[in-house]
C-alpha positions in Angstrom: 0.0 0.0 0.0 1.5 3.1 -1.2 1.7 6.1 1.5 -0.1 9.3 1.4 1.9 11.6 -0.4 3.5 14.9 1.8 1.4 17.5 0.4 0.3 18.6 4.2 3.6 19.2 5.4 4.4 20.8 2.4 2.5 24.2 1.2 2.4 25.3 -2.4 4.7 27.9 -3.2 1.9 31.2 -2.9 0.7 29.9 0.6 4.4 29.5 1.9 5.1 33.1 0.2 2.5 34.5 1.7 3.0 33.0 5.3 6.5 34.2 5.0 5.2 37.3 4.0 2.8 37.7 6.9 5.6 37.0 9.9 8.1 39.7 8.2 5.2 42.1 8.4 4.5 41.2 12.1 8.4 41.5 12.4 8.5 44.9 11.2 5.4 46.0 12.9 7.5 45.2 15.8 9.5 48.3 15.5 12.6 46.5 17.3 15.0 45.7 14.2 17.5 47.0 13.6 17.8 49.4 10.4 20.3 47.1 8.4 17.9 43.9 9.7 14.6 46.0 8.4 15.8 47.2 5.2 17.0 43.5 4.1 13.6 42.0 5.6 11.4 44.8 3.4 13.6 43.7 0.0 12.3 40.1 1.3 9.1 41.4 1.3 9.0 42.9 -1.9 10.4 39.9 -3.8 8.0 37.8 -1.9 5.2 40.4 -2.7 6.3 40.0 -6.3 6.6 36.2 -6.2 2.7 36.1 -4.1 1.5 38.5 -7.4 2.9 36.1 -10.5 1.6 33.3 -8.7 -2.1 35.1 -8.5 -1.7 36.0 -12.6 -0.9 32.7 -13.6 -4.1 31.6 -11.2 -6.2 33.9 -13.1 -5.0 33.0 -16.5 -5.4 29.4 -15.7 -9.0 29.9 -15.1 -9.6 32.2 -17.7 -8.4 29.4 -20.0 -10.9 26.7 -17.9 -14.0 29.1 -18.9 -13.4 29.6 -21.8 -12.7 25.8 -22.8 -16.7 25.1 -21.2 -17.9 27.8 -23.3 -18.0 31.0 -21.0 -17.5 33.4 -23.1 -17.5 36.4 -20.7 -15.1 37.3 -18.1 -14.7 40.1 -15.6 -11.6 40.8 -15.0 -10.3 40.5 -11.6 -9.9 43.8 -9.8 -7.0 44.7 -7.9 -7.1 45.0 -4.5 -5.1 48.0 -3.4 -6.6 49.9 -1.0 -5.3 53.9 -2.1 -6.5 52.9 -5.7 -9.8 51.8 -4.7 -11.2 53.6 -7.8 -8.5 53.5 -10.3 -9.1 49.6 -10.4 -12.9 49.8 -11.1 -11.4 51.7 -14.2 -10.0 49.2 -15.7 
């Protein structure tokens, strides 16, 4: 009898991104790191931001292509959620 395969222990890349993402946050929240520690923790952040986004796009392309293979023909596009460009993004 073949064993259960590891996928609980290990997360797919997005969800560890993102769970690294969140305890840098909390760790800068903090407000006790050093300068040097903070700065190299927010470029972390920003590649793991980055890496968290492609991750979503490819997601969204992915189900764009499912729809449109069962015949959906119309799609809404998904709209950012950034919270200063609240209305920029219903733009779009």
């Amino acid at each position: 009898m073949k064993s259960k395969p590891q996928r609980d222990t290990k997360l797919p890349d997005f969800e560890q991104s993102l769970l690294e993402l969140e305890a840098l946050v909390a760790r800068l929240e903090q407000g006790d790191v050093p300068l040097e520690e903070a700065l190299k923790t927010f470029e972390r952040g920003v590649a793991l931001t980055r890496q968290c986004q492609t991750a979503l796009r490819t997601a969204q392309q992915k189900v764009e292509v499912l729809l449109a293979r069962n015949g959906e023909e119309t799609l809404e596009p998904f709209a950012e959620d950034d919270d200063e460009d609240d209305a920029d993004d219903t733009a779009r």
